[in-house]
N, C-alpha and C positions, 0 to 999 in steps of 0.2 A: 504493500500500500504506500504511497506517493505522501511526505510530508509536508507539512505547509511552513513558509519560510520563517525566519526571522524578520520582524517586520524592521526596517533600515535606518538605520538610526543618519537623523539630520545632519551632527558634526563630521558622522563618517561620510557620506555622500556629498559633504562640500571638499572636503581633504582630496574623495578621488577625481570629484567636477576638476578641480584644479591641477591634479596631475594629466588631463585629457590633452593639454596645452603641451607637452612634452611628447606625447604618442605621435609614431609614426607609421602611417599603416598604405597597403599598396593595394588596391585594387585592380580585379585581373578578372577580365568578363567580357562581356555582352552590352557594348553601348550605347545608348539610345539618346532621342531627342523627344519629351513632351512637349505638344503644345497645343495650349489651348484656344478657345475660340469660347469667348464669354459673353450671352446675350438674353433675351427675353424672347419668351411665347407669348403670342398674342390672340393668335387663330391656327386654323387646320389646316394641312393644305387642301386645296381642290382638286392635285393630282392624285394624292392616294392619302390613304385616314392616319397622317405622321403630321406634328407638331411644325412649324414653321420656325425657325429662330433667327430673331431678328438681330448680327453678331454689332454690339457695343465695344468690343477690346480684344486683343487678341495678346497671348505671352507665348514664352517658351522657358521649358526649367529641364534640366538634365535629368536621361530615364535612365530607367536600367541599372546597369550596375556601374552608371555614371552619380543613379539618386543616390546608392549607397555612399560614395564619395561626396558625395553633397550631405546626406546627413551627418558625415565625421567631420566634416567641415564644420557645419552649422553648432556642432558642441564643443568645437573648439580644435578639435585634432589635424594634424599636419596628414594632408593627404596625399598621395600623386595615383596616376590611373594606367593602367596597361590594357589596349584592345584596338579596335580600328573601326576607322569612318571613312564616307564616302567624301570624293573630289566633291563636291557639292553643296549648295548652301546650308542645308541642313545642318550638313561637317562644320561648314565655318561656324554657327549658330552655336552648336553645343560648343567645338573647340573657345569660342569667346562666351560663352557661359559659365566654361569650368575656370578656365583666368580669372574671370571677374569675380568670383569667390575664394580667389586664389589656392586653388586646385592644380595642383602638376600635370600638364597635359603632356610634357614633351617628349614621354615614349608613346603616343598613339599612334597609330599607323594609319597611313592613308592608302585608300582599296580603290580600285574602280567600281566597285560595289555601289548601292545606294547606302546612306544611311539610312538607320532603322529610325521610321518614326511613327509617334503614338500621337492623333489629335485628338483629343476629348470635347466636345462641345455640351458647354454647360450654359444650362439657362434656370435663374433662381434657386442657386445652388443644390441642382439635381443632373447629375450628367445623363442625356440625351442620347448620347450614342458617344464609339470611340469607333475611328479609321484606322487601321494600319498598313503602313507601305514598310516592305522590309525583301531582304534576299534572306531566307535561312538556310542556305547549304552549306557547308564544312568550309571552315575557309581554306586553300592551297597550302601543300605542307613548307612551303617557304616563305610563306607570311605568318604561319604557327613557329615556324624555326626564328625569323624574325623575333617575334614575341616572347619566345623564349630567352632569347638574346637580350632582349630587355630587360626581366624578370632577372636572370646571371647580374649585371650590373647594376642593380637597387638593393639586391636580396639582404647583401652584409649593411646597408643605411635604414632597413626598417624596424620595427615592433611584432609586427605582423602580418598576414595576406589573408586577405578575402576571395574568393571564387565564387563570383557572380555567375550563375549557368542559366543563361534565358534559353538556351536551345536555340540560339540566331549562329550558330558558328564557330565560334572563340573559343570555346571550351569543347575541346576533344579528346581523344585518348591521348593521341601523343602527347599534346603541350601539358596535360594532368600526369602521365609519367615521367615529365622531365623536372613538372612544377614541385610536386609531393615530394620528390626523394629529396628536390634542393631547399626547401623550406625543412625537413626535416633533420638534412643534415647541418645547417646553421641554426637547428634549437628555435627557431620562429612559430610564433604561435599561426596558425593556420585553420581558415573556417567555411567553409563550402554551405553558401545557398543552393540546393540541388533541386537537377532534374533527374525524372528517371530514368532516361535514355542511358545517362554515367553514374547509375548509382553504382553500380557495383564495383565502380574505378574510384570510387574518395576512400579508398583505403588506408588509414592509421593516423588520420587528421585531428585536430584540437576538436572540432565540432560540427555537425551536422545541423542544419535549421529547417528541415523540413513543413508544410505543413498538413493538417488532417489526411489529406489529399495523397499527398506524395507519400506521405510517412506508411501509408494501406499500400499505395502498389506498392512499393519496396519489401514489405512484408507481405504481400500478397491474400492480405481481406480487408473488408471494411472495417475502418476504426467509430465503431457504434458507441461503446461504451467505455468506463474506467480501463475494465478488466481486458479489452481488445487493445486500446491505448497501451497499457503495461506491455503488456505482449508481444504487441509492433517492436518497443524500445526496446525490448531484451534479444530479440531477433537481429535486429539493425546493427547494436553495440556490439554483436557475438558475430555476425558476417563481415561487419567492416573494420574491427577491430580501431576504433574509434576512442580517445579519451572521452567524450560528450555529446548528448545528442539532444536538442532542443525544438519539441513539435508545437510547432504554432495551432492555437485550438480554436482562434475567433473569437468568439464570446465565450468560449469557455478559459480564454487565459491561455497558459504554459506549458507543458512540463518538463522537467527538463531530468534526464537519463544520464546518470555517471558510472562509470568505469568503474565496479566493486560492488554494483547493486543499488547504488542511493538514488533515490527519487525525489521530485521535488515539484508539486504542483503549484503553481502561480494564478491565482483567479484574476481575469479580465481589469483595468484599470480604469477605463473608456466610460466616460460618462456621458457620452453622446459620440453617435457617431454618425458621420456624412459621407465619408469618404473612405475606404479601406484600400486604395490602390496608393503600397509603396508602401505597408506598414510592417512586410515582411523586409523590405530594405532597412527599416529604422532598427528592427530587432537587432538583424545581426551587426547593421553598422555598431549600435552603442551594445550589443555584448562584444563584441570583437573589441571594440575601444576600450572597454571597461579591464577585461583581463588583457590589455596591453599595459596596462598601468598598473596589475598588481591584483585586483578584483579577484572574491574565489569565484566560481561558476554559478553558484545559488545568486550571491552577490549582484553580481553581472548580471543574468538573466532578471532580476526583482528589477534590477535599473531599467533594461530592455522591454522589460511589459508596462512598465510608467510611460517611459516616451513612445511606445507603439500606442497608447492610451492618450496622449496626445495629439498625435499625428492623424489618428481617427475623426475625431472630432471637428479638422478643417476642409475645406471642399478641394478637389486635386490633389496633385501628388507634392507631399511638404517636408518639414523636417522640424524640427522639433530644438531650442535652444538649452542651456546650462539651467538658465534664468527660468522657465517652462518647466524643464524637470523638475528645479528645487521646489516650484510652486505647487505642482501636483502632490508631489512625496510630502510638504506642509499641510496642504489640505485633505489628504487620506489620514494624517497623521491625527490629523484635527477632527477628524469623521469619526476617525475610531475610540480617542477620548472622550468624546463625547455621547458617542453610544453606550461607551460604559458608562459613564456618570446615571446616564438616563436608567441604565438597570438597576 
């Protein structure tokens, strides 16, 4: 049975906020361009019975396992990013995206590809529909060789490496058996968002983030209940021989699976939620951040379900600040003294 954490104490939560500023962590994935297109409904159409949206603004925010880089940014951590984009303005768009929040862009690689991009159109803070234009084929094994090349020359200036797997390309056998043995043999912590196409290749890494979804293929049934949940994670940390495995639940929270049997369920933070696209970025970005600075896993994970609990609650894909965290972990803190008092 799965136990319920220690609840997080204030002083220790601003001690590690403040250590985030010293982490350095490398992103290696699947990179994308969001952009949205933000307006109002006013009528139907008369072509066919869909909404009409009349567009008032229009933005762009880095997807993919670009957002992951943008949320370790946004809480403060030094980031840089390894993957590739198209000749195209898209490319340019995200490449002057990640600068401008001073994000390391300079091992990206440029493809004759398109970039991958995601427009969402929102109107009265309800998304409408999402487009996508993208190439998902493997990319050529001499722009994975490339990529790994790059990854060789960061590896000894990081904290840690994320593995972002959208399934767009980036993340294949090869470049994950060149990736895993070189992060493991410099002692770096290392954490794979996975898909299932490569589960069975994130062999002997810091952590796993799967969610409901993925966490059932991989173990091959539905995850219904506690006792299916248990199951999954013991199956998963026994196949992949994994220090950690963390299944994102949605409204049910956490849990998060350690290496010796320990369990650890997290219920849901989220006190409203609008938006759930990019909350699986925010997890692993701030638990990867977290145990780069020292964090145990339970730790890490309680901070990662507070700012996924954040990130919920605004419309599009966001990220969540230091300031934001402390304030939630304040007001849960404050929810639950006060619940007692009342009893």
């Amino acid at each position: 049975m799965a136990a319920s954490p220690k609840p997080l104490a204030l002083a220790g939560v601003d001690r590690l906020l403040a250590r985030f500023e010293k982490a350095r962590v490398l992103v290696i994935g699947d990179m994308m361009l969001d952009e949205f297109l933000w307006g109002k409904v006013s009528r139907i159409s008369p072509e066919a019975p869909v909404p009409v949206v009349w567009v008032q603004s229009e933005s762009t925010m880095p997807g993919g396992a670009a957002n992951v880089a943008n949320n370790i940014r946004a809480l403060g951590g030094q980031v840089s990013v390894v993957g590739a984009v198209g000749t195209d303005r898209y490319g340019e768009l995200l490449i002057g995206g990640l600068a401008s929040r001073q994000i390391d862009a300079t091992s990206m690689i440029r493809t004759d590809r398109p970039t991958t991009v995601k427009t969402r159109v929102i109107a009265h803070h309800q998304q409408v529909v999402r487009v996508d234009r993208e190439q998902a084929d493997a990319l050529p094994a001499d722009l994975i060789d490339r990529l790994v090349d790059q990854v060789r020359e960061r590896i000894q200036d990081v904290d840690a490496i994320i593995l972002e797997d959208y399934n767009k390309g980036v993340i294949s056998r090869a470049l994950l058996a060149a990736v895993i043995p070189l992060a493991r043999k410099h002692k770096k912590i290392i954490t794979v968002d996975p898909k299932q196409e490569h589960f069975h290749l994130y062999k002997r890494v810091t952590c796993l983030t799967p969610n409901r979804l993925e966490a059932g293929q991989a173990a091959g049934f539905e995850l219904k209940t506690q006792a299916d949940i248990d199951k999954a994670g013991e199956i998963i940390l026994r196949k992949l021989d994994c220090e950690s495995l963390l299944i994102t639940l949605g409204e049910d929270g956490i849990c998060l699976f350690e290496r010796g049997g320990r369990r650890t369920w997290i219920p849901t933070m989220a006190q409203a939620v609008f938006d759930v696209a990019g909350a699986g970025d925010t997890v692993i970005g701030t638990y990867t951040l977290a145990l780069a600075c020292g964090a145990s896993k339970p730790v890490a994970a309680q901070l990662a379900n507070f700012a996924a609990g954040v990130v919920v609650g605004k419309v599009g894909v966001a990220t969540v600040t230091p300031d934001e965290l402390r304030e939630r972990i304040r007001a849960q803190k404050s929810a639950r003294v006060g619940k007692r008092t009342s009893e």
